[in-house]
N, CA, C and O atoms as a GROMACS GRO file, in nm:
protein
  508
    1UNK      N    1   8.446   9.029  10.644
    1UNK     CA    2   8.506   9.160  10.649
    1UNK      C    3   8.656   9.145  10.622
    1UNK      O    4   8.715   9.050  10.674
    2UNK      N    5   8.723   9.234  10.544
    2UNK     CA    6   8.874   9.218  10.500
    2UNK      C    7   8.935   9.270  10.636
    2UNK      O    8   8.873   9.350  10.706
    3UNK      N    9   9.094   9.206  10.681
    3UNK     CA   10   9.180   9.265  10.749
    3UNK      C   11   9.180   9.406  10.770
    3UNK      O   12   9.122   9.449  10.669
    4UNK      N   13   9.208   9.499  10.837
    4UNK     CA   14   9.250   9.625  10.860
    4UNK      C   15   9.376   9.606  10.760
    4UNK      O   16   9.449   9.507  10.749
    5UNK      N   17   9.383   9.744  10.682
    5UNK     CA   18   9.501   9.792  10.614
    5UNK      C   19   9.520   9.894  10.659
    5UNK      O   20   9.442   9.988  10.671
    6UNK      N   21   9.704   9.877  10.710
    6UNK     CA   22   9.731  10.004  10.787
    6UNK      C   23   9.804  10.093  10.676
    6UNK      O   24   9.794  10.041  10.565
    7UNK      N   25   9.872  10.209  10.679
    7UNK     CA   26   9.890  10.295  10.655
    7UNK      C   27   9.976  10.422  10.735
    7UNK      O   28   9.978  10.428  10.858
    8UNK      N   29  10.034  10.507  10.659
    8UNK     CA   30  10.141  10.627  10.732
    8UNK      C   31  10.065  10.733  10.782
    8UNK      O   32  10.099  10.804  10.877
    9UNK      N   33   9.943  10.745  10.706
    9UNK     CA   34   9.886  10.922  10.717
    9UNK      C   35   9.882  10.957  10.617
    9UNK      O   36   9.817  11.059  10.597
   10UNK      N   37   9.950  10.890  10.500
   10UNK     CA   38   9.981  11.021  10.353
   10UNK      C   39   9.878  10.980  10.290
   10UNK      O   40   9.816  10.884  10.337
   11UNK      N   41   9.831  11.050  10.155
   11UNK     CA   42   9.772  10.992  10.035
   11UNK      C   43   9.812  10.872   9.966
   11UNK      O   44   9.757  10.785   9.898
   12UNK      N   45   9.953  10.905  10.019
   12UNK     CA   46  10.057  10.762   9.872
   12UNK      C   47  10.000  10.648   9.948
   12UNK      O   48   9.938  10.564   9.884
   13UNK      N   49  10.022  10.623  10.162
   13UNK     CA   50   9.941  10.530  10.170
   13UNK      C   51   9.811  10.459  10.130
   13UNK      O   52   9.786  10.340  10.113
   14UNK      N   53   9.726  10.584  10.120
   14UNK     CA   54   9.605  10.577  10.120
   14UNK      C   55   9.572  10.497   9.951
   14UNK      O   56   9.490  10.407   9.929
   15UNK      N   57   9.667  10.566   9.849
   15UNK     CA   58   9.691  10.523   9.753
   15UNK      C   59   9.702  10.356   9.716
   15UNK      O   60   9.618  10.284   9.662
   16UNK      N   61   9.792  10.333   9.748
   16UNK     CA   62   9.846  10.212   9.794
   16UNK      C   63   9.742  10.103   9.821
   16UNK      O   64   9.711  10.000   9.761
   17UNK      N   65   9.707  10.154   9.915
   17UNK     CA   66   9.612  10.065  10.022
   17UNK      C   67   9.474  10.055   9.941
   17UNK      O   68   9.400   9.964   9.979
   18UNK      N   69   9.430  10.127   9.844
   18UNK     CA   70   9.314  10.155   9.764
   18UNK      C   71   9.344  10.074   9.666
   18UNK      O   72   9.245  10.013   9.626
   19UNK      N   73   9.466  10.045   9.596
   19UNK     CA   74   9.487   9.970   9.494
   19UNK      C   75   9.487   9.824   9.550
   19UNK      O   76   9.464   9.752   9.453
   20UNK      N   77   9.500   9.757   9.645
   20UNK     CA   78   9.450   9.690   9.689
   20UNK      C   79   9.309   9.618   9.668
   20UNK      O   80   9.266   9.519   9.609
   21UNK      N   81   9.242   9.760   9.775
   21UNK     CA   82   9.119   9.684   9.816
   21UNK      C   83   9.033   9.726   9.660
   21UNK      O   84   8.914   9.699   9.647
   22UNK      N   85   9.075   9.760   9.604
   22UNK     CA   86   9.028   9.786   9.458
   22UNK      C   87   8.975   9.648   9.396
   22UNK      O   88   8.885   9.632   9.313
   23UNK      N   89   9.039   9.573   9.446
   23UNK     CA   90   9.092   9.455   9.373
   23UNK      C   91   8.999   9.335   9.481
   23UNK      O   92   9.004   9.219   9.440
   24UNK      N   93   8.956   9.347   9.552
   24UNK     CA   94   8.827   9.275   9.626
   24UNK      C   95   8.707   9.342   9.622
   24UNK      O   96   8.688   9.455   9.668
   25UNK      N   97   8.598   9.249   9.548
   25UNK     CA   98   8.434   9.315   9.487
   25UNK      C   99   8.368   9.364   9.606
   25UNK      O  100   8.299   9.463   9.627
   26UNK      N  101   8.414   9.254   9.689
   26UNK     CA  102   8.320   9.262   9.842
   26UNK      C  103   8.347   9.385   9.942
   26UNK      O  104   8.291   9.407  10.050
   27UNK      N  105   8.439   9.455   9.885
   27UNK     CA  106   8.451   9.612   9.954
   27UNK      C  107   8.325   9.699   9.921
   27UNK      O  108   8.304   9.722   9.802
   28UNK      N  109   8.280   9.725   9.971
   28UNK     CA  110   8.189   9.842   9.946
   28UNK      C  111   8.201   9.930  10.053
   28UNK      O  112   8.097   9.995  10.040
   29UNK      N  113   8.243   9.964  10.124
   29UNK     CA  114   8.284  10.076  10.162
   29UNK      C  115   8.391  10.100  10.246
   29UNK      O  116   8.411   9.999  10.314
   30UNK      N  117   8.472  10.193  10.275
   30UNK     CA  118   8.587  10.221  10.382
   30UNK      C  119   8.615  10.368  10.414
   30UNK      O  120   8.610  10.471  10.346
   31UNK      N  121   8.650  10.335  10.558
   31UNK     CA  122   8.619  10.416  10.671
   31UNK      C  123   8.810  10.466  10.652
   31UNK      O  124   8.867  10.360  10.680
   32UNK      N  125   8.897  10.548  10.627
   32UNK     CA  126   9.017  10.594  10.603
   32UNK      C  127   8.995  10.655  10.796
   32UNK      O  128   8.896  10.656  10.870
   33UNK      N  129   9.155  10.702  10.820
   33UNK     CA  130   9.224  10.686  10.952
   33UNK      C  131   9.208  10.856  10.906
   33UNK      O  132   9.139  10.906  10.995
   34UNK      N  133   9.237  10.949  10.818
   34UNK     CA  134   9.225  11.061  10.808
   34UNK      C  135   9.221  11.074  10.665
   34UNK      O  136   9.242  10.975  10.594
   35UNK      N  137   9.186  11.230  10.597
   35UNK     CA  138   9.117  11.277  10.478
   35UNK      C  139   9.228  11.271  10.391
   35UNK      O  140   9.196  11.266  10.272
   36UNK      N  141   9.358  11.270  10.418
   36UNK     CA  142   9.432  11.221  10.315
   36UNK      C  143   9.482  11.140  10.274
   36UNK      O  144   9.536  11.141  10.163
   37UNK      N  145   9.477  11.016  10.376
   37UNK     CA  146   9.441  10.906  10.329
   37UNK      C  147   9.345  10.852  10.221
   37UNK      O  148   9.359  10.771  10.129
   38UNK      N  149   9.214  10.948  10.280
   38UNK     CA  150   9.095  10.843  10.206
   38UNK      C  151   9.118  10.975  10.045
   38UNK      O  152   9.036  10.943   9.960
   39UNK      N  153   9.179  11.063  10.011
   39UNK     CA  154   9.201  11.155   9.905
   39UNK      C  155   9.301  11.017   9.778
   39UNK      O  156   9.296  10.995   9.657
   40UNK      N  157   9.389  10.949   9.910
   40UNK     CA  158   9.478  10.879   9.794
   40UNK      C  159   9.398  10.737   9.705
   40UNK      O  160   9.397  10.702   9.587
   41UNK      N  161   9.334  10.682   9.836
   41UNK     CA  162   9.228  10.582   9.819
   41UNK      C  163   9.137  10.592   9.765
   41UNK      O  164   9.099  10.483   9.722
   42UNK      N  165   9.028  10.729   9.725
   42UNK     CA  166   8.962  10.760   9.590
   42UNK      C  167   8.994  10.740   9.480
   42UNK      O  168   8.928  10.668   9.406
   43UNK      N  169   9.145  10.823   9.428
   43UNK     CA  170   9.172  10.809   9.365
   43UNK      C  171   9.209  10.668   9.280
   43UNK      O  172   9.186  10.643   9.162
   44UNK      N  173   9.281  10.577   9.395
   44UNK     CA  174   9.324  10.475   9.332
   44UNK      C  175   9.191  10.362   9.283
   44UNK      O  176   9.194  10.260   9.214
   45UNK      N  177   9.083  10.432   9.351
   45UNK     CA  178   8.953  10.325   9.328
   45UNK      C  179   8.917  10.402   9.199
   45UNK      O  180   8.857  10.338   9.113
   46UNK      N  181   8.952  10.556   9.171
   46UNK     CA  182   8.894  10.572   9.040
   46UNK      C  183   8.947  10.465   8.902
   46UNK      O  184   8.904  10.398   8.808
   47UNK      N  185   9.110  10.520   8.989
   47UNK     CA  186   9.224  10.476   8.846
   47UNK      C  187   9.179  10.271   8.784
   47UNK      O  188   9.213  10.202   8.689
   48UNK      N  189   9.086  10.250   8.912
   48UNK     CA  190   9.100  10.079   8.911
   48UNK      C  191   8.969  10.066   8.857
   48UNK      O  192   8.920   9.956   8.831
   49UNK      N  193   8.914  10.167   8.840
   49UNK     CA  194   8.725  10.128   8.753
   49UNK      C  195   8.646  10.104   8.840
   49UNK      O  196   8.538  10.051   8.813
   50UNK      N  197   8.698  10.151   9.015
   50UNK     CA  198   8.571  10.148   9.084
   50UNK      C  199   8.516  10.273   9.141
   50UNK      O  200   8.582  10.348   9.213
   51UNK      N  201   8.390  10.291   9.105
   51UNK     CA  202   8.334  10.430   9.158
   51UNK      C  203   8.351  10.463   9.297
   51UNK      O  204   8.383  10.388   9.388
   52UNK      N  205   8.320  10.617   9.302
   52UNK     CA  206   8.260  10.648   9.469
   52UNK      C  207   8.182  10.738   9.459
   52UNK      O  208   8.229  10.845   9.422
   53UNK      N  209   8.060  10.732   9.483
   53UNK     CA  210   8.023  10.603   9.612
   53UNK      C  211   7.915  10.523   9.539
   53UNK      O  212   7.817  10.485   9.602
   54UNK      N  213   7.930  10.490   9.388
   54UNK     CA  214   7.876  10.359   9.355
   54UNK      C  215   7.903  10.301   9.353
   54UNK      O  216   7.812  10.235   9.303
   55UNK      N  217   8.018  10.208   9.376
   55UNK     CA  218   8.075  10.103   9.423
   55UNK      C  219   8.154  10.052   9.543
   55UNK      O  220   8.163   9.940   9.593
   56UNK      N  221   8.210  10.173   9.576
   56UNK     CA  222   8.255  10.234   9.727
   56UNK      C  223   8.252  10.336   9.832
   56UNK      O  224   8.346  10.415   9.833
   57UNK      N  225   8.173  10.346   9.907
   57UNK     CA  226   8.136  10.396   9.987
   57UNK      C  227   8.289  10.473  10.062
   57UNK      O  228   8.340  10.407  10.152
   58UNK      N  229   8.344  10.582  10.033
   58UNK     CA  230   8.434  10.653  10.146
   58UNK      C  231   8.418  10.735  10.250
   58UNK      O  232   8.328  10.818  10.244
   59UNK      N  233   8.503  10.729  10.366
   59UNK     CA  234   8.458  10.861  10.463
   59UNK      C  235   8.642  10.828  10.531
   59UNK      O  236   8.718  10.732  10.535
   60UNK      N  237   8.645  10.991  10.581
   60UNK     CA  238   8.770  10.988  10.609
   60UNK      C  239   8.755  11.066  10.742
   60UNK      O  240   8.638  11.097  10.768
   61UNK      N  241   8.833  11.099  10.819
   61UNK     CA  242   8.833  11.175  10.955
   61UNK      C  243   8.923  11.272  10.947
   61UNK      O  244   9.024  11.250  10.879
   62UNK      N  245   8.908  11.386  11.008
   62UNK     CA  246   8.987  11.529  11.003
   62UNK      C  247   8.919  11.642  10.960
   62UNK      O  248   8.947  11.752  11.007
   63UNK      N  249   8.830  11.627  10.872
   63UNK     CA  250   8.750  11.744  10.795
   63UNK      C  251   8.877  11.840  10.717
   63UNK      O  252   8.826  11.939  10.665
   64UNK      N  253   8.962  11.836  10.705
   64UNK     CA  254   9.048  11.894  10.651
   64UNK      C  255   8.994  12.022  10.560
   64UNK      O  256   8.904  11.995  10.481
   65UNK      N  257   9.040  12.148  10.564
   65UNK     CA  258   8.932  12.224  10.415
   65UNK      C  259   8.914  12.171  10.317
   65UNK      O  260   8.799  12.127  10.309
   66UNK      N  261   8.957  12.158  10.258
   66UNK     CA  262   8.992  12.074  10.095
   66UNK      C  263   8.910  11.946  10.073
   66UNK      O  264   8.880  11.907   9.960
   67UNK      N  265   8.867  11.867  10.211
   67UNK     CA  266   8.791  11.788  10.206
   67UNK      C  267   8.650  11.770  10.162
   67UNK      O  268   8.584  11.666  10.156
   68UNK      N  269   8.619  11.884  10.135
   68UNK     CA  270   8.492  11.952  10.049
   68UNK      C  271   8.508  11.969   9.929
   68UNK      O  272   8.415  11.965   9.849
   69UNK      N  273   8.623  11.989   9.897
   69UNK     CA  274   8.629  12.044   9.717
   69UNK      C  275   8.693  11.897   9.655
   69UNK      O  276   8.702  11.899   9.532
   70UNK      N  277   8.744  11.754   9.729
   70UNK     CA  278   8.780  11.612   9.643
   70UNK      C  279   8.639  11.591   9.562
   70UNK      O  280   8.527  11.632   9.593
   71UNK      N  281   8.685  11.510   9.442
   71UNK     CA  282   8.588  11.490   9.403
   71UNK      C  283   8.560  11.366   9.379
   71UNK      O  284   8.610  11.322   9.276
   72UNK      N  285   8.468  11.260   9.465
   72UNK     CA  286   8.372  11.335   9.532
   72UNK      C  287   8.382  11.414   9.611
   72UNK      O  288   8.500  11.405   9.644
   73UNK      N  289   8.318  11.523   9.692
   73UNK     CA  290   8.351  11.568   9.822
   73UNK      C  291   8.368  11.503   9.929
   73UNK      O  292   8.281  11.420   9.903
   74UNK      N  293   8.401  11.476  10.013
   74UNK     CA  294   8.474  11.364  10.133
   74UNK      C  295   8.364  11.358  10.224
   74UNK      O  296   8.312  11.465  10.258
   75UNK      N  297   8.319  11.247  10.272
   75UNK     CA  298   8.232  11.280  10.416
   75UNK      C  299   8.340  11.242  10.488
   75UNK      O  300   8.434  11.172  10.451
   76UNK      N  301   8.324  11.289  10.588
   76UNK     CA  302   8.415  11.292  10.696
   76UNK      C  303   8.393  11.332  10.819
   76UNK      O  304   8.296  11.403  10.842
   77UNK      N  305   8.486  11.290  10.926
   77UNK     CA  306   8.398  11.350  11.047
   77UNK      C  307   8.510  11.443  11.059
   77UNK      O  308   8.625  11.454  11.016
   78UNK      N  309   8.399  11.529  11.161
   78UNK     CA  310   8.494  11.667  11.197
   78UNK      C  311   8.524  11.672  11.340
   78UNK      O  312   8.420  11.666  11.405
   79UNK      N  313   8.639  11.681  11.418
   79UNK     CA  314   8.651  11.728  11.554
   79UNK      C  315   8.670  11.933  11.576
   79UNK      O  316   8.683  12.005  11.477
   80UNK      N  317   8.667  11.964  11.659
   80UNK     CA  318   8.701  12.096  11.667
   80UNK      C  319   8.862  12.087  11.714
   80UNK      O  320   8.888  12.020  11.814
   81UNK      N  321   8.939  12.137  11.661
   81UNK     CA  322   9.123  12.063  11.698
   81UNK      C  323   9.186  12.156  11.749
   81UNK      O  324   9.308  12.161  11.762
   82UNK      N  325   9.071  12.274  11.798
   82UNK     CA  326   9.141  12.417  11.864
   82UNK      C  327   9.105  12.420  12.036
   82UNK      O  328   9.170  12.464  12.131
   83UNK      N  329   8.943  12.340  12.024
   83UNK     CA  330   8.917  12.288  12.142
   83UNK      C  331   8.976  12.190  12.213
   83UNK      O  332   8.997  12.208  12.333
   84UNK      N  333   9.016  12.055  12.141
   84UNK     CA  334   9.124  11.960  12.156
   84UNK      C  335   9.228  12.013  12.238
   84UNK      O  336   9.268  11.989  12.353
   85UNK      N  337   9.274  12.126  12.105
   85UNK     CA  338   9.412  12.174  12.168
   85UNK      C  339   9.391  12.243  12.312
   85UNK      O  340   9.482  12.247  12.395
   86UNK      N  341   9.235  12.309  12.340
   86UNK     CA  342   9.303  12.380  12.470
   86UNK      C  343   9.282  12.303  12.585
   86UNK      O  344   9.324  12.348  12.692
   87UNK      N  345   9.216  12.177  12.582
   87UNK     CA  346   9.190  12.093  12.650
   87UNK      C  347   9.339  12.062  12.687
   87UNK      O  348   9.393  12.100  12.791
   88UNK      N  349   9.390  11.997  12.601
   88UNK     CA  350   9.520  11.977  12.581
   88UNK      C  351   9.647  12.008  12.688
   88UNK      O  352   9.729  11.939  12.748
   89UNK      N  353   9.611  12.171  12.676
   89UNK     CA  354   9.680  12.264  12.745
   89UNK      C  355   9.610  12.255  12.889
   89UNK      O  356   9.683  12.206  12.975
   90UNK      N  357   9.502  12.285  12.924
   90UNK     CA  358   9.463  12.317  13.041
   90UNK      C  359   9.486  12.144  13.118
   90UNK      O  360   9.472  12.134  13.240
   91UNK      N  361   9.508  12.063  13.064
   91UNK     CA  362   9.544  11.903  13.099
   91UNK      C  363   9.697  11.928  13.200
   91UNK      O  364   9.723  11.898  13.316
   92UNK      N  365   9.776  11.997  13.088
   92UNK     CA  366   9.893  11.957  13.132
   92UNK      C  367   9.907  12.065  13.191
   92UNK      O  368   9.981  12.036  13.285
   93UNK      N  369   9.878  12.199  13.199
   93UNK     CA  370   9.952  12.301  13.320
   93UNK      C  371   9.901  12.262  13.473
   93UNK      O  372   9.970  12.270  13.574
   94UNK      N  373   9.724  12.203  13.465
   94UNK     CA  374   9.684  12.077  13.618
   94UNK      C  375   9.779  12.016  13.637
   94UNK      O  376   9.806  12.021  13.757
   95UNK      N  377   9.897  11.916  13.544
   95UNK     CA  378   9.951  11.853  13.587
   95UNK      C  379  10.121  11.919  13.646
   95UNK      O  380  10.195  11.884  13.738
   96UNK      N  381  10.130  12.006  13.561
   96UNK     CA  382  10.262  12.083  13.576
   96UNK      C  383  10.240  12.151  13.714
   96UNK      O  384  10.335  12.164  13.791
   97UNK      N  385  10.124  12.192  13.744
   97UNK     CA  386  10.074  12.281  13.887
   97UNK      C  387  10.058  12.194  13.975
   97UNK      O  388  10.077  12.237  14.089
   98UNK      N  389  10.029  12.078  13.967
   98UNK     CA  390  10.036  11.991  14.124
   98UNK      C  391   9.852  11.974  14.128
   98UNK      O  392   9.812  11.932  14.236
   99UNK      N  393   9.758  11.999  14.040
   99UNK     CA  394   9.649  12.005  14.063
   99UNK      C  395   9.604  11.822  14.014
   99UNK      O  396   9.635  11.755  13.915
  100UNK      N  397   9.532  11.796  14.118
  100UNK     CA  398   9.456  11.604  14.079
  100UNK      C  399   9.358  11.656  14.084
  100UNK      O  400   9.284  11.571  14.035
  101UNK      N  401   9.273  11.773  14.117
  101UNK     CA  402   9.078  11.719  14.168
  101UNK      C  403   9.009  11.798  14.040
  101UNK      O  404   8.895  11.844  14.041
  102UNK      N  405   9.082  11.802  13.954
  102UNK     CA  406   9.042  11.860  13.804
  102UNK      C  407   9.018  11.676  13.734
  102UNK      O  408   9.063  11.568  13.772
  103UNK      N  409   8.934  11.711  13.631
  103UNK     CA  410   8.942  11.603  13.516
  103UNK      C  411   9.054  11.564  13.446
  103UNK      O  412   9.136  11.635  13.388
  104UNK      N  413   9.049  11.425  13.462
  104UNK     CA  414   9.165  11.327  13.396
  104UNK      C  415   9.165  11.347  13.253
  104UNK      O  416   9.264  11.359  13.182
  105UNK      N  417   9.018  11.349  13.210
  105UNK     CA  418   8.994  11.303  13.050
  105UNK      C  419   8.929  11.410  13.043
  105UNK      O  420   8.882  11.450  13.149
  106UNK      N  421   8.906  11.488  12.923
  106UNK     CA  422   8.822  11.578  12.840
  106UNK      C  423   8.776  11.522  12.731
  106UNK      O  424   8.857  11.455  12.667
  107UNK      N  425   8.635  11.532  12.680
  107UNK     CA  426   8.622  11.486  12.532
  107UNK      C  427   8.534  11.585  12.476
  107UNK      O  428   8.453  11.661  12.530
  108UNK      N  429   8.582  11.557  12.302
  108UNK     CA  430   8.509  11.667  12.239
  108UNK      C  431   8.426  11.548  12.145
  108UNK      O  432   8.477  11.444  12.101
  109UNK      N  433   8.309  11.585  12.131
  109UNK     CA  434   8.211  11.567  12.108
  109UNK      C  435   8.231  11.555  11.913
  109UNK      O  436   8.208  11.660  11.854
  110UNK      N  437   8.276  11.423  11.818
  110UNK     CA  438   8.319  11.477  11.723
  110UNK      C  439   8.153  11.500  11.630
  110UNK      O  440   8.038  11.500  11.674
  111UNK      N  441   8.200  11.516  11.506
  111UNK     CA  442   8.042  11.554  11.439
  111UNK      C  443   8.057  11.473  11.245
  111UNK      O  444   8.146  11.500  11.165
  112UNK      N  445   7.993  11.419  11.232
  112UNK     CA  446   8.005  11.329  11.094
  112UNK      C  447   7.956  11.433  10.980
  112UNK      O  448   7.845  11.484  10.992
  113UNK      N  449   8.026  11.460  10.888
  113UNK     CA  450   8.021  11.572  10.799
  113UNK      C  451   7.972  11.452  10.679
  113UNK      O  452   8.043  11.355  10.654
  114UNK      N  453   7.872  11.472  10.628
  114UNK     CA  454   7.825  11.406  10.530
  114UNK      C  455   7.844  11.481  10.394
  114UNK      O  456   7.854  11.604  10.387
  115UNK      N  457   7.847  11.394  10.280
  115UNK     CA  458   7.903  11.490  10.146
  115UNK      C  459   7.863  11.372  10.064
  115UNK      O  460   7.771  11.291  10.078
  116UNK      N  461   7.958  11.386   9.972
  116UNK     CA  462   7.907  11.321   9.844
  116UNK      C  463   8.001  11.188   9.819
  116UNK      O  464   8.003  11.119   9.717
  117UNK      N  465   8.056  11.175   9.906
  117UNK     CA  466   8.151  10.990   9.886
  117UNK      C  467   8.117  10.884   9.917
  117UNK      O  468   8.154  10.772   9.881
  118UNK      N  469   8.009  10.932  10.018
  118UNK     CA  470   7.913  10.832  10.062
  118UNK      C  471   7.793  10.780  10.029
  118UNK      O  472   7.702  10.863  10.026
  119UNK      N  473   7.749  10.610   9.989
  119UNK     CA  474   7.584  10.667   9.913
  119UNK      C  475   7.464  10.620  10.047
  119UNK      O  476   7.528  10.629  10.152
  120UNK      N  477   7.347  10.584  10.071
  120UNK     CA  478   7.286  10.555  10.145
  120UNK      C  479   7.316  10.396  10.130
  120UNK      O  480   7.375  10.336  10.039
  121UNK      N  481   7.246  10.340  10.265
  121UNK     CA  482   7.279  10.188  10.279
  121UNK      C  483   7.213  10.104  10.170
  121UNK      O  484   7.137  10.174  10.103
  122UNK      N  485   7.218   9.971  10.129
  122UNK     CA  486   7.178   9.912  10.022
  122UNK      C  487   7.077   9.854  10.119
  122UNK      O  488   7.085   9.886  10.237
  123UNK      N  489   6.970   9.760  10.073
  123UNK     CA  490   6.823   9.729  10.097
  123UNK      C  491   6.908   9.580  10.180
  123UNK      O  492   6.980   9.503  10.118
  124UNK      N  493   6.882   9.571  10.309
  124UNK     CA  494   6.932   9.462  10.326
  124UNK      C  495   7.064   9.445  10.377
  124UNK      O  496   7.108   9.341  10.426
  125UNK      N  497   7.153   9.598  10.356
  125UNK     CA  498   7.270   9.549  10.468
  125UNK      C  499   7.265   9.588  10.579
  125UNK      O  500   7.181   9.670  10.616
  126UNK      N  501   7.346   9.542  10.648
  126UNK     CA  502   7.412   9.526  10.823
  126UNK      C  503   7.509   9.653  10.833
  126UNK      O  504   7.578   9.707  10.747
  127UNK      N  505   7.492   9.679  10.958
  127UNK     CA  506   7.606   9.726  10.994
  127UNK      C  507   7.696   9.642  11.104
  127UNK      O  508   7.806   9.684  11.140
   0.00000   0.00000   0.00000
């Protein structure tokens, strides 16, 4: 398995970081930190002669809108980021109010948006 390649958040990272792993056969697929990342990292696997998702498998996190109309379309996972947020909120006014016998942690439940960047597993791999 290659190193983790980190990255800012932007496309240009994502960019970047794609021209890279462009350039090792044994990639077949990558998991991007968010959707515009993995938007810059398509691209740069197009510009380098490697497909998606016949040669690389992408998925990015955020669901972003637009993440439906890249082409390919992005799989990606989706959180709800309005629920997040009120979690968020109701976290810190418990804490601003003096309240402990509330929950420490909240979690939202995220959901894997499948699309077209991704192909099915090959005969024989691992996860």
């Amino acid at each position: 398995m290659p190193p983790v390649v980190y990255g800012d958040w932007s496309a240009r990272s994502g960019y970047r970081a794609g021209l890279d792993l462009a350039r090792r056969p044994e990639v077949t697929a990558v998991f991007a930190a968010n959707d515009q990342m993995a938007l810059g990292l398509m691209r740069a696997l197009h510009e380098s002669g490697r497909s998606v998702p016949g040669d690389v498998s992408v998925a990015g996190f955020d669901d972003i809108a637009e993440a439906a109309y890249f082409q390919p379309p992005l799989t990606t996972v989706h959180q709800d980021f309005e629920v997040v947020g009120k979690h968020c909120v109701a976290l810190l006014l418990d804490r601003i109010e003096g309240r402990t016998d509330g929950p420490r942690r909240r979690e939202v439940e995220p959901v894997l948006v499948v699309r077209s960047s991704t192909a099915p597993p090959r005969p024989g791999a691992t996860a």
